[in-house]
Short mmCIF file of the C-alpha atoms (twelve columns), coordinates in Angstrom:
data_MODEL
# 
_entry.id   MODEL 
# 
loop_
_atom_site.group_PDB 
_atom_site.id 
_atom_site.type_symbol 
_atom_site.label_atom_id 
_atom_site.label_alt_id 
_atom_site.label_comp_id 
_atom_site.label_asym_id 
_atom_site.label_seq_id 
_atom_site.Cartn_x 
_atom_site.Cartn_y 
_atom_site.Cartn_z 
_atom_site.pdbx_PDB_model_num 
ATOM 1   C CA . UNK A 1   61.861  60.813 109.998 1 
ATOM 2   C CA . UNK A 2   63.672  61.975 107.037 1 
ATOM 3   C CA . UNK A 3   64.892  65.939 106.241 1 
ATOM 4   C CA . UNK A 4   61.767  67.920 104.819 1 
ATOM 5   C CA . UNK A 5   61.816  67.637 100.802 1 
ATOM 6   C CA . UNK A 6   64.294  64.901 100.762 1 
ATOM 7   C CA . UNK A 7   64.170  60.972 101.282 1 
ATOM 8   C CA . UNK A 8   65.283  58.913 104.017 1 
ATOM 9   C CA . UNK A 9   68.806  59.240 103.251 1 
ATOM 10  C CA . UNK A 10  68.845  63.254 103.084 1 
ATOM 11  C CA . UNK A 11  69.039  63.100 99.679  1 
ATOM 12  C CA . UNK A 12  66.823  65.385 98.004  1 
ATOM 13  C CA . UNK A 13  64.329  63.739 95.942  1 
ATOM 14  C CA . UNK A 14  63.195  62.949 92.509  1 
ATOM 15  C CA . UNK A 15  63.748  66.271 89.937  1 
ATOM 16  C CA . UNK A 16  65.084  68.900 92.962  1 
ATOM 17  C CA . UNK A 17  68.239  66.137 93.293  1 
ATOM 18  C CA . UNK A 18  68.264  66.316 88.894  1 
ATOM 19  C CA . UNK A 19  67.554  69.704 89.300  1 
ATOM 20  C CA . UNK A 20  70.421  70.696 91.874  1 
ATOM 21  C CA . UNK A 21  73.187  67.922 90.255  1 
ATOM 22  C CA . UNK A 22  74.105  67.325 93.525  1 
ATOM 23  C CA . UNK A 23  78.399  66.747 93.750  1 
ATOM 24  C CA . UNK A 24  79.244  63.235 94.888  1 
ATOM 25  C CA . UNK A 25  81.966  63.721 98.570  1 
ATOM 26  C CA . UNK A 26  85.171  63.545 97.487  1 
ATOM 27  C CA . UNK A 27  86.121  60.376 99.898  1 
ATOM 28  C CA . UNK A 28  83.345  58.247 101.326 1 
ATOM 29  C CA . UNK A 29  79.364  58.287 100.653 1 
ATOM 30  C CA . UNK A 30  78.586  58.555 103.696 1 
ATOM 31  C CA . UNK A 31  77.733  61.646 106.029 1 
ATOM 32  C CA . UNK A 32  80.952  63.404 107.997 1 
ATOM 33  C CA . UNK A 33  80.756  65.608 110.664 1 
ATOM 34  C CA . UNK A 34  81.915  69.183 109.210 1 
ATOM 35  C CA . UNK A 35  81.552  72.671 108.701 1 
ATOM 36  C CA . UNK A 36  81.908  74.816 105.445 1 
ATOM 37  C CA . UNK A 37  85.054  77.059 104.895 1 
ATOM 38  C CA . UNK A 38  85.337  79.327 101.577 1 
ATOM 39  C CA . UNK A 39  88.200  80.496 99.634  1 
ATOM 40  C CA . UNK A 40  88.038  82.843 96.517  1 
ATOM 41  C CA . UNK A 41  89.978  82.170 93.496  1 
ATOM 42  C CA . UNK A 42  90.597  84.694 90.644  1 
ATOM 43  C CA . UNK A 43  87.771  86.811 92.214  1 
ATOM 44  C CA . UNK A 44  85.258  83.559 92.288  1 
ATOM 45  C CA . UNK A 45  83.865  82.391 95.424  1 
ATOM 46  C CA . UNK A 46  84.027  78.762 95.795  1 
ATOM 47  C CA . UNK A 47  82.596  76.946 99.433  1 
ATOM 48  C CA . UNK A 48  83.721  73.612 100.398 1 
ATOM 49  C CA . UNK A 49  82.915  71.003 103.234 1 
ATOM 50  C CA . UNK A 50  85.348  70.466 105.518 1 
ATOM 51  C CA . UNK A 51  86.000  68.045 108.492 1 
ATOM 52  C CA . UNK A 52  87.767  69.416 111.301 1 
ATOM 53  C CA . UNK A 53  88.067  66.414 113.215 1 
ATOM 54  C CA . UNK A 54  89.968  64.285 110.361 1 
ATOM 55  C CA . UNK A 55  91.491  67.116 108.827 1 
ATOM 56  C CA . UNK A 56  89.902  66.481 105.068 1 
ATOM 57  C CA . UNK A 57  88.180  68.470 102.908 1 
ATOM 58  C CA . UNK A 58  84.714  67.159 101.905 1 
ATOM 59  C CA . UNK A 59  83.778  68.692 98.755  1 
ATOM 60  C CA . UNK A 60  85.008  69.587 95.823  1 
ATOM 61  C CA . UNK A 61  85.071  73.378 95.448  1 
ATOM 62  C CA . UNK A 62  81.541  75.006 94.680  1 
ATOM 63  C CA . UNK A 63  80.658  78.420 93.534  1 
ATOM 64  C CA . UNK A 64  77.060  78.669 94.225  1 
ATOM 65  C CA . UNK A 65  75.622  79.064 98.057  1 
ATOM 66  C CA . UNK A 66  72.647  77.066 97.309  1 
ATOM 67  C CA . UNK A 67  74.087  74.212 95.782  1 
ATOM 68  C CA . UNK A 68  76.459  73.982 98.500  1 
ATOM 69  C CA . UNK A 69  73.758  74.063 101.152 1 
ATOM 70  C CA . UNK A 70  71.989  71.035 99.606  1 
ATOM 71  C CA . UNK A 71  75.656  68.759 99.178  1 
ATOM 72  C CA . UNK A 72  75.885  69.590 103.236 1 
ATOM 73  C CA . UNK A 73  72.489  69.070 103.765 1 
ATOM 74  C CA . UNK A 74  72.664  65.498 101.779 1 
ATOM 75  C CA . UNK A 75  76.042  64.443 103.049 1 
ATOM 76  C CA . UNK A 76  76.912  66.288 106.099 1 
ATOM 77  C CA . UNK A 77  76.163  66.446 109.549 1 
ATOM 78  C CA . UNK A 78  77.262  68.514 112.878 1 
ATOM 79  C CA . UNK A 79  78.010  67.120 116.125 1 
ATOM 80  C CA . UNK A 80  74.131  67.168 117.387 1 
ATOM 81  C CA . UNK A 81  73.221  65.288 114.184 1 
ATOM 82  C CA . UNK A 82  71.290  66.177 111.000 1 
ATOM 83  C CA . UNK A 83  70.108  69.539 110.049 1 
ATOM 84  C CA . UNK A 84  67.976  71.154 107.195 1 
ATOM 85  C CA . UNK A 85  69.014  73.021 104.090 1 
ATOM 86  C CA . UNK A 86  68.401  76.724 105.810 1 
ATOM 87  C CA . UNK A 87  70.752  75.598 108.199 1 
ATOM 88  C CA . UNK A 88  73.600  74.962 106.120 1 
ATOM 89  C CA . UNK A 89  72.769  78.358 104.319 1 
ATOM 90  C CA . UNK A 90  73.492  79.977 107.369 1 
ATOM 91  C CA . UNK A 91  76.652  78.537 107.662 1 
ATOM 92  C CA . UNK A 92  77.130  78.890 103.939 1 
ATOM 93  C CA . UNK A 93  76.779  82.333 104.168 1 
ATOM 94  C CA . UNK A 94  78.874  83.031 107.626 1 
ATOM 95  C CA . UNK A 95  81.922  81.014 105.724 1 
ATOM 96  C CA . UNK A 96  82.520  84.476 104.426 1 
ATOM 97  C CA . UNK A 97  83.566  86.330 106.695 1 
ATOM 98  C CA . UNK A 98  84.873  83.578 109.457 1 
ATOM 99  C CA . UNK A 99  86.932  80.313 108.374 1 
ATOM 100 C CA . UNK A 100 87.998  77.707 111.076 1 
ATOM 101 C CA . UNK A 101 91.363  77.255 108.995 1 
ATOM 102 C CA . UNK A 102 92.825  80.684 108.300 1 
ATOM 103 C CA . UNK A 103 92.202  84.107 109.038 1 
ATOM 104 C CA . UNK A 104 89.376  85.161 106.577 1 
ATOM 105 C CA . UNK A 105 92.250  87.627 104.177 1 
ATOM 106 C CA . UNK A 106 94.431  84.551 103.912 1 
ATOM 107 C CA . UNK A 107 91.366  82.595 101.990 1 
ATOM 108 C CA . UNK A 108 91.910  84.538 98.920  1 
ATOM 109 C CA . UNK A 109 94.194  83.771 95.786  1 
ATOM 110 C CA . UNK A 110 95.172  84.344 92.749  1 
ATOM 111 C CA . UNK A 111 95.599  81.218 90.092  1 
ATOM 112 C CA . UNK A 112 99.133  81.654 89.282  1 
ATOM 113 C CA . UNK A 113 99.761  82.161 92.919  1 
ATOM 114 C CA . UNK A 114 98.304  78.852 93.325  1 
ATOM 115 C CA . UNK A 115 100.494 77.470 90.672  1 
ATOM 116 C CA . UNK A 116 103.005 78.352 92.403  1 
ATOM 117 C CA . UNK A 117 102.408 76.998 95.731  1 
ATOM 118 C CA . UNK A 118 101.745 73.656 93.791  1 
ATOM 119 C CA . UNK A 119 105.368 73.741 92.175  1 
ATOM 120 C CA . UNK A 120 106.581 74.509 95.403  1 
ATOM 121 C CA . UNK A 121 104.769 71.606 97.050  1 
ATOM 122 C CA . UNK A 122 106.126 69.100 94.219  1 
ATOM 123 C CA . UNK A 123 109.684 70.067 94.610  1 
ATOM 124 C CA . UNK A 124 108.880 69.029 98.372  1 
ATOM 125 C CA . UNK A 125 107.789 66.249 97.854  1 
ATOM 126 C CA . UNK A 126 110.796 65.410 94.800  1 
ATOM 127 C CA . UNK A 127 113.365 65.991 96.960  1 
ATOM 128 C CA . UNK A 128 112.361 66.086 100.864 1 
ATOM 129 C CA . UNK A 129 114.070 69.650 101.141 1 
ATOM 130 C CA . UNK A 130 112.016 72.585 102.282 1 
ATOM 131 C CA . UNK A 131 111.668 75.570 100.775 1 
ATOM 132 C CA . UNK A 132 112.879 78.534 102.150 1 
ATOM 133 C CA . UNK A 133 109.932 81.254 103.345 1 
ATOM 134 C CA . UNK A 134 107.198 79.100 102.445 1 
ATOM 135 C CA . UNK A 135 104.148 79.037 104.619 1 
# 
């Protein structure tokens, strides 16, 4: 028994998957157990899928609720299996004011505040020393 309006798979069929342009998962085609956390960049909301249990993020960043629902719906799944596009909107929707990662005011940057971070993460990496104060 497949999800309503999609095929076997989950995938949503025919024109709604053309429709939607569904993002491929970032690591493996095939469905991971996960929630969704959200961060805001710039002022933009952006959602991603995330699994807890591996520690990976699922998705690549997307800025519109519905579009995220259907990538969870199509390649996620929670611990009690499979659920439906309205579920995923729920969670969708409670990613933004609760995140499994970080308290909900730490989700929240600011590009060159990210550009940062990333310089100090390469200089890290360069030279094995860690930076003072960063978290």
């Amino acid at each position: 028994m497949g999800i309503q309006g999609c095929s076997e798979s989950g995938t949503p069929d025919g024109a709604e998957a053309a429709a939607t342009s569904i993002p491929a998962p970032l690591l493996r085609d095939y469905r991971h157990i996960g929630g969704i956390e959200s961060i805001a960049v710039d002022g933009t909301r952006y959602f991603f899928g995330y699994d807890f249990s591996e520690d990976l993020v699922l998705s690549p960043l997307i800025d519109d609720t519905e579009l995220m629902s259907v990538f969870a719906e199509t390649h996620m799944e929670q611990r009690d299996g499979l659920h439906d596009r309205q579920y995923w909107r729920d969670l969708v929707d409670g990613s933004l004011e609760y995140s499994g990662l970080a308290e909900p005011e730490s989700c929240s940057f600011e590009s060159d505040q990210l550009r940062l971070i990333v310089t100090s993460l390469n200089n890290i990496a360069e030279t094995g020393v860690p930076a003072p104060d960063f978290d």
